[in-house]
C-alpha positions in Angstrom: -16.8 2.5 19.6 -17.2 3.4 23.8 -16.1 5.9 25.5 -13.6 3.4 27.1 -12.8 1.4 23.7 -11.9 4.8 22.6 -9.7 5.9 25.9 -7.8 2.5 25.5 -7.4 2.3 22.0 -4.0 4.4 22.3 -2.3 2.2 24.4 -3.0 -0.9 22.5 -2.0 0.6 19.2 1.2 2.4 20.3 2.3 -0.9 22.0 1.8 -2.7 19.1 3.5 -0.9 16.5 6.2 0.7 18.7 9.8 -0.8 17.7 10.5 -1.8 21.0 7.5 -4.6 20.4 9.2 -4.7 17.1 12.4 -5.6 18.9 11.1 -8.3 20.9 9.1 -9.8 18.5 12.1 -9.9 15.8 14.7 -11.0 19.1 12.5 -13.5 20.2 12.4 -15.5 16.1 15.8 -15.2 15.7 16.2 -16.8 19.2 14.0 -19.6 17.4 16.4 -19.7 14.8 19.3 -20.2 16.4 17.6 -22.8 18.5 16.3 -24.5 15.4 19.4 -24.4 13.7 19.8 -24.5 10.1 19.5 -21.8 7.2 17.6 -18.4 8.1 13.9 -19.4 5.9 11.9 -16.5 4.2 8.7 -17.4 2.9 7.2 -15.9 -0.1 3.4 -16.7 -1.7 2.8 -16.4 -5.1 -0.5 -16.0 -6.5 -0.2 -16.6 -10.4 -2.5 -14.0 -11.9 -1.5 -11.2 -9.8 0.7 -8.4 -11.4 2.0 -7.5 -8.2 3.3 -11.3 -7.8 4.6 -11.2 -10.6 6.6 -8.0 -10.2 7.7 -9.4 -6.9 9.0 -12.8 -8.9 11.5 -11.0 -10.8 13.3 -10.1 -7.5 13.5 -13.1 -6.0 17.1 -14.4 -7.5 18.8 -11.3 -6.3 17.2 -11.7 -3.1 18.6 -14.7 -2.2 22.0 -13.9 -4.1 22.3 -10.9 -1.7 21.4 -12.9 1.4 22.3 -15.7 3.5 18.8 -16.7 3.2 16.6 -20.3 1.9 13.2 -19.1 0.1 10.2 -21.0 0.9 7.6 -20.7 -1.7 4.2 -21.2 -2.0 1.4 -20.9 -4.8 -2.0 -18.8 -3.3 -5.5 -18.0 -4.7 -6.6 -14.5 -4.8 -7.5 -13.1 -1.5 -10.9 -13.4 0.4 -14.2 -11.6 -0.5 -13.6 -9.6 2.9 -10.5 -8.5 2.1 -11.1 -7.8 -1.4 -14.4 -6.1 -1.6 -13.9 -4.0 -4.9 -12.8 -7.4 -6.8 -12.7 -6.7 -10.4 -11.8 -3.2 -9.4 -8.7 -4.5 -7.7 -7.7 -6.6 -10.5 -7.9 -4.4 -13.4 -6.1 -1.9 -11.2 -3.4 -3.9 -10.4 -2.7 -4.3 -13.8 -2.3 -0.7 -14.8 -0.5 0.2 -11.5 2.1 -2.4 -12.0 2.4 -0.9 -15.6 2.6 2.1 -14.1 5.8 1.6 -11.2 7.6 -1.7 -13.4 10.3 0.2 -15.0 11.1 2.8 -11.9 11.6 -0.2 -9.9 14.0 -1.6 -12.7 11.0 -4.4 -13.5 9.4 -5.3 -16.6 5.1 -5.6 -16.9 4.0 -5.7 -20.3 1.9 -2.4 -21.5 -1.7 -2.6 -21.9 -2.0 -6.2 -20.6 -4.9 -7.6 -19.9 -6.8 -10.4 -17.8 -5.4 -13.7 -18.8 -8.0 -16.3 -19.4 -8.8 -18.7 -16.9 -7.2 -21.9 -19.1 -3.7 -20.1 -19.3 -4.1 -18.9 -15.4 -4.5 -23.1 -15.0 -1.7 -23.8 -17.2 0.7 -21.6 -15.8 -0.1 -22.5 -12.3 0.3 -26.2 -13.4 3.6 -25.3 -14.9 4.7 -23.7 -11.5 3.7 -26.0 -9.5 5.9 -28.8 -11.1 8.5 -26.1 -10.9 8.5 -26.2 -7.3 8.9 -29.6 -6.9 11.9 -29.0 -9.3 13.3 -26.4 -7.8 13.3 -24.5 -10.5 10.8 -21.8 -9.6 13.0 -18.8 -8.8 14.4 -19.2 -12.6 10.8 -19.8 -14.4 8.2 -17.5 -12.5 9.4 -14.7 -14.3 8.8 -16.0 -17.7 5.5 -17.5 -17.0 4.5 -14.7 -15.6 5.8 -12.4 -18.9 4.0 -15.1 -21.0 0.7 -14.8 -19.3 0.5 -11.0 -19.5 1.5 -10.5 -22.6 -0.6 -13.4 -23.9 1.7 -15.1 -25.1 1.9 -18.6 -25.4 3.3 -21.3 -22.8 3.8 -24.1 -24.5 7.5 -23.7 -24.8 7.4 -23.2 -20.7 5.5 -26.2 -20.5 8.3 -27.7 -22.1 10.9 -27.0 -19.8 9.0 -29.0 -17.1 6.2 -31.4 -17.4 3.2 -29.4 -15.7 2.4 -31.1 -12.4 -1.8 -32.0 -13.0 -4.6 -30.4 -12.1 -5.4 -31.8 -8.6 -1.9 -31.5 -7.7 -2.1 -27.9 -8.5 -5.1 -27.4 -6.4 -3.7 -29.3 -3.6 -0.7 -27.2 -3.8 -2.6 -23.3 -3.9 -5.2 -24.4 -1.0 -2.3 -25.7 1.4 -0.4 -22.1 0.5 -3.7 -19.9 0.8 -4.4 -22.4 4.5 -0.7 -21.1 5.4 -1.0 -17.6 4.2 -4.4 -17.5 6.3 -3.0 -18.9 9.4 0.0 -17.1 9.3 -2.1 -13.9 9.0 -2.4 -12.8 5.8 -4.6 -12.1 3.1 -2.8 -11.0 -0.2 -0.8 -12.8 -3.1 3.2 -10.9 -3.6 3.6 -11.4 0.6 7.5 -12.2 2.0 6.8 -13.5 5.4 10.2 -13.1 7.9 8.7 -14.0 11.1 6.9 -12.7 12.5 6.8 -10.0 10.2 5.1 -9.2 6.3 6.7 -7.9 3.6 4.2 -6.8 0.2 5.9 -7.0 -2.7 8.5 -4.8 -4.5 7.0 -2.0 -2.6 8.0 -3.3 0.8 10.9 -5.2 -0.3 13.0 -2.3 0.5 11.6 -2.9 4.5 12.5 -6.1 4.5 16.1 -5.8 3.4 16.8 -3.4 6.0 15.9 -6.0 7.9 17.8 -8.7 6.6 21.1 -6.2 6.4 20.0 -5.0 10.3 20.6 -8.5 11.5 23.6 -10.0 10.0 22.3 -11.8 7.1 23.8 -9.6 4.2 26.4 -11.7 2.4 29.6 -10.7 1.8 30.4 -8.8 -1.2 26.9 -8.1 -2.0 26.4 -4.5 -3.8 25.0 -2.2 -1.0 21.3 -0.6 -1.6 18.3 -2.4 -1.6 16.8 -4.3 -4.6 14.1 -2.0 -5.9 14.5 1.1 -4.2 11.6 3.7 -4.0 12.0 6.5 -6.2 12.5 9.9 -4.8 12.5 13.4 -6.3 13.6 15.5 -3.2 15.7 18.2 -3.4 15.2 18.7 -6.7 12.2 21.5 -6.9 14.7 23.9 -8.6 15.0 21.9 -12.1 11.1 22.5 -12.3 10.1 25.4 -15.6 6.8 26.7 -13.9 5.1 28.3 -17.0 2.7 25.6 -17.0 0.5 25.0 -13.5 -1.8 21.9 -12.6 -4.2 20.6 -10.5 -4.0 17.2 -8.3 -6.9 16.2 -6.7 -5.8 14.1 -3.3 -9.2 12.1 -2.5 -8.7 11.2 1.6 -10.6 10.4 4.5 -10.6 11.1 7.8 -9.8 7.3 8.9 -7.5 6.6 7.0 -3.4 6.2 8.4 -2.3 5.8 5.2 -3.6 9.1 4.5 -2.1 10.7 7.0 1.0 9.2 6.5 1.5 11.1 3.4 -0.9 14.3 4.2 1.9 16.7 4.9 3.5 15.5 1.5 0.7 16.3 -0.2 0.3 19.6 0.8 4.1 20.3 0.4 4.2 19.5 -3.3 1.8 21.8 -4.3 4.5 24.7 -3.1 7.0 22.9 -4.3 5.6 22.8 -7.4 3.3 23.9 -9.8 0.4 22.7 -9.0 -3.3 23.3 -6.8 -4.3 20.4 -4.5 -7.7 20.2 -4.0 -8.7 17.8 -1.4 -11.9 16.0 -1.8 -12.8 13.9 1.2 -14.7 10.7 1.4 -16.3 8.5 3.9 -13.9 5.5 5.4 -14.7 2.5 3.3 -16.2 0.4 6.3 -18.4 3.5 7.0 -19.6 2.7 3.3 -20.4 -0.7 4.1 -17.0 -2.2 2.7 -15.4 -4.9 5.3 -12.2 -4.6 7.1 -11.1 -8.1 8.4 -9.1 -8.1 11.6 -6.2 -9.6 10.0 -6.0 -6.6 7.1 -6.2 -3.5 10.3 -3.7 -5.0 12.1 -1.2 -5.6 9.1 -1.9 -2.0 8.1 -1.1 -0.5 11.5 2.1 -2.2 11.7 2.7 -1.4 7.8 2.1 2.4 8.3 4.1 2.2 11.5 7.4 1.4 8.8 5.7 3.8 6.3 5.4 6.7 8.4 9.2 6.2 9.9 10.7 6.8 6.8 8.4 9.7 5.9 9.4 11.5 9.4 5.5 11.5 10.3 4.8 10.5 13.6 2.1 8.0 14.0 1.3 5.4 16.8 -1.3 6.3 19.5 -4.0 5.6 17.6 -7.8 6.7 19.1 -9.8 5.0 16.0 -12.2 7.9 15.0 -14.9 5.7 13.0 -18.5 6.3 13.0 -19.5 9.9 14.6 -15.8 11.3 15.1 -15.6 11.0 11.4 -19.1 12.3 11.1 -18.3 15.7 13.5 -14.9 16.4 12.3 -16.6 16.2 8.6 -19.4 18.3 10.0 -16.9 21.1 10.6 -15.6 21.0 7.0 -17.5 23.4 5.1 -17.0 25.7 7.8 -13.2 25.8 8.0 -12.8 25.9 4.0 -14.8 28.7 4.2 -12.0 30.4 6.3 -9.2 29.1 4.3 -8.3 26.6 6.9 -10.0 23.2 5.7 -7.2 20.8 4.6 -5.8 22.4 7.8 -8.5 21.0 9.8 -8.6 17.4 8.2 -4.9 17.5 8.5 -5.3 18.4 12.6 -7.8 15.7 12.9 -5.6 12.8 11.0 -2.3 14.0 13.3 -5.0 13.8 16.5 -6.8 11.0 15.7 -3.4 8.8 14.5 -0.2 10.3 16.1 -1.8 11.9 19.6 -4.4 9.5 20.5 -7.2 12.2 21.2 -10.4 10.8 21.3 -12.0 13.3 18.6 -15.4 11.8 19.2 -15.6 14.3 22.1 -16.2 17.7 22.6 -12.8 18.3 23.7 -11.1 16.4 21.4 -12.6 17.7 18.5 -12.2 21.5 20.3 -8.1 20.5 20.0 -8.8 20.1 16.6 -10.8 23.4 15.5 -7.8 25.4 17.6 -5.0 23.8 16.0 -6.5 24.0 12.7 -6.0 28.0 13.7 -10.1 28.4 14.1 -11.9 29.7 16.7 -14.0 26.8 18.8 -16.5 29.4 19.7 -17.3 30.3 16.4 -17.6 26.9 14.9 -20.7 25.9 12.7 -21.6 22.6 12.1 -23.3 20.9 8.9 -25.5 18.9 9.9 -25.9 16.9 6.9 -25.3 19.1 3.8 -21.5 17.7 4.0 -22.5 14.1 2.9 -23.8 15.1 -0.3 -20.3 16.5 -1.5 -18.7 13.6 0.1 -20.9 11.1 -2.3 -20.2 13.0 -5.0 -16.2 12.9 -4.4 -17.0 8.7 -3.8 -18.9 8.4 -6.8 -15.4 10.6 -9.0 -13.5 7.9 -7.0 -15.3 5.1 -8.7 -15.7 6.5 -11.9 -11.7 6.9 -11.8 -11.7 2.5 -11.0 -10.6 3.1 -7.8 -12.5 2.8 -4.4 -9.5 3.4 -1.4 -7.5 6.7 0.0 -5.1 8.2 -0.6 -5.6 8.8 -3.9 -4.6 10.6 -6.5 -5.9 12.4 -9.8 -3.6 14.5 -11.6 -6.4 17.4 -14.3 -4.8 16.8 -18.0 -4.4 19.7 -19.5 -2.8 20.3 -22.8 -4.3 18.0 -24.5 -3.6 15.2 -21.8 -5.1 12.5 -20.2 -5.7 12.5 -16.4 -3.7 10.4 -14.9 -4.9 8.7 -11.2 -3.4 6.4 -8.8 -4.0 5.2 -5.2 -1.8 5.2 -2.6 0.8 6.9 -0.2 3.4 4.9 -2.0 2.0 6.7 -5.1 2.8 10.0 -4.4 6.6 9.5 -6.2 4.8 8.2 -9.4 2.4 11.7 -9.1 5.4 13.7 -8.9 7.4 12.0 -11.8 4.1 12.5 -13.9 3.6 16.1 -13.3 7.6 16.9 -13.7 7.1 14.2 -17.6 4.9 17.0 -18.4 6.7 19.8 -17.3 9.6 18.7 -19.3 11.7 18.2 -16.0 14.0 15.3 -15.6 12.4 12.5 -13.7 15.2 10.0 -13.2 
């Protein structure tokens, strides 16, 4: 990225996720709306096989019995190569992580379930589709999606409505993976309120802010949201400490996400008992993994919402990938040396994604070293020696079936499995893991 790329970056990014654009974007639809006339339309896009979609499925009746809303739905193929570049990875992990939040979210996804078989995947799609057309989707999705994870059979669904045939079906997925595409999305689980996206039960809660925000809440509904986030706040004194363990919080230096929850990180291991050890990576796209356009900008404006209700300030982005990354990793060794090296990554991430400092430059990356609480004078750079710990954290990462950052692996101990996950909007599911095993309430 130039010099100028770099200097301009900020202004771009903090324009485009501030919530004055926010404002203006939402003020100008719902002048649409009103100009259009007719029932406020949410759009949601299903994609059958996907846990996440079908997680998202079992909220959609309360949705709409909680707002004045009309649901448009669509069926949706997996996403893109480009957006999905760790395929298989991404689909067995689904699976487990949906497993994993289901019954915190008040869901249901069967245990242990594994990849349905292309012929049921065809079935259940043909079932959907004919469901669609007879408006009787909201009611079945749920079951066929319970069916086809637990491998079960459909037969009896098929039943209930003559599946719609095979070309129909197709014609019915590529016209809702054309609209998902030119809409600006990639993913299956996605509530479109225009001009805004929504990803499934874990940005539902977003969404219904939204909704309640603007009028749309209907009266008499219970207040909340739908599938709230768990939280564990407040709560560090219920926690026995004979027992201590170690998280390791895999992150990179480009990541927002990662920032967005960096500070949380660190805080649980004093609020509890447990050693985070940070083993950094390189940015996926700096390991020759693709990031489309369409997938940056969602995340910016996703982390934007993230980072709100986290307190973390994040905006005026100055994208440090390529050498920025490279120098600020460069310093690593050094500051851990001196105690101070999650303090350094954690004074680039604020820099680099809250400040806008260009931390490809000298001064820049001098900011960082000083707030980090290091001397700039005395700093000693790795040239290269760094990458070899960092491939050897990527290759952990992989061997865990995971590939992005944050995330998370939690050491065993007594006789326990580890237990991983990936995400910011993991870190909840960490903590209720390590306070399971503690013996400390974790509702």
């Amino acid at each position: 990225m130039s010099s100028l790329r770099r200097r301009l970056s900020p202004l771009f990014t903090s324009a485009l996720t501030s919530p004055r654009t926010r404002d203006a974007r939402r003020g100008l639809a719902s002048l649409r709306r009103r100009l259009a006339g007719g029932a406020r339309r949410i759009r949601y896009f299903h994609q059958v096989d996907d846990p996440y979609s079908h997680l998202a499925a079992q909220t959609l009746a309360r949705l709409r019995e909680r707002y004045a809303i009309e649901l448009d739905i669509d069926l949706v193929g997996p996403p893109p190569d480009e957006a999905a570049p760790e395929r298989e990875r991404l689909v067995a992990y689904a699976r487990k992580d949906a497993g994993d939040v289901a019954t915190s979210y008040g869901l249901s996804f069967p245990e242990g379930a594994g990849a349905p078989d292309a012929g049921r995947v065809a079935l259940a799609s043909r079932i959907l589709c004919a469901a669609l057309d007879a408006g009787t989707f909201v009611e079945l999705a749920p079951r066929v999606g319970e069916a086809l994870f637990r491998g079960e059979a459909l037969g009896a669904l098929a039943g209930e409505v003559e599946p719609a045939s095979a070309e129909r079906t197709e014609a019915a997925v590529r016209r809702g993976s054309d609209a998902r595409r030119r809409l600006g999305h990639y993913l299956g689980a996605m509530f479109h309120d225009a001009p805004e996206w929504y990803w499934g039960v874990d940005r539902l809660g977003h969404l219904e802010d939204r909704l309640r925000s603007e009028g749309a809440q209907r009266p008499g509904a219970p207040p909340g949201v739908i599938a709230p986030r768990p939280d564990f706040a407040g709560r560090d004194a219920e926690v026995p400490s004979q027992r201590r363990f170690t998280l390791e919080f895999f992150a990179s230096l480009r990541s927002p996400y990662t920032w967005v929850v960096m500070d949380r990180v660190f805080d649980l291991g004093r609020r509890l008992p447990v050693d985070v050890v940070t083993r950094p990576v390189l940015p996926m796209v700096m390991r020759g993994l693709p990031v489309p356009t369409a997938k940056l900008i969602y995340i910016s404006l996703d982390t934007r919402r993230e980072a709100e209700v986290a307190g973390v300030r994040f905006g005026r982005v100055c994208d440090p990938v390529g050498e920025p990354v490279e120098r600020g990793f460069s310093l690593y060794g050094w500051a851990r040396e001196r105690g101070r090296g999650d303090a350094l990554l954690r004074e680039f991430a604020c820099a680099a994604f809250a400040d806008g400092v260009d931390t490809g430059s000298d001064a820049g990356l001098r900011l960082v070293v000083e707030r980090a609480g290091l001397s700039w004078a005395d700093a000693r750079v790795d040239a290269d020696g760094w990458r070899a710990e960092l491939e050897v954290n990527r290759r952990a990462l992989f061997e865990l079936g995971l590939w992005g950052v944050p995330s998370f692996r939690l050491l065993g101990g007594g006789g326990e499995p580890d237990f991983s996950t990936w995400g910011q909007d993991r870190l909840w599911l960490v903590e209720r893991e390590i306070r399971r095993r503690l013996g400390a309430p974790t509702r």
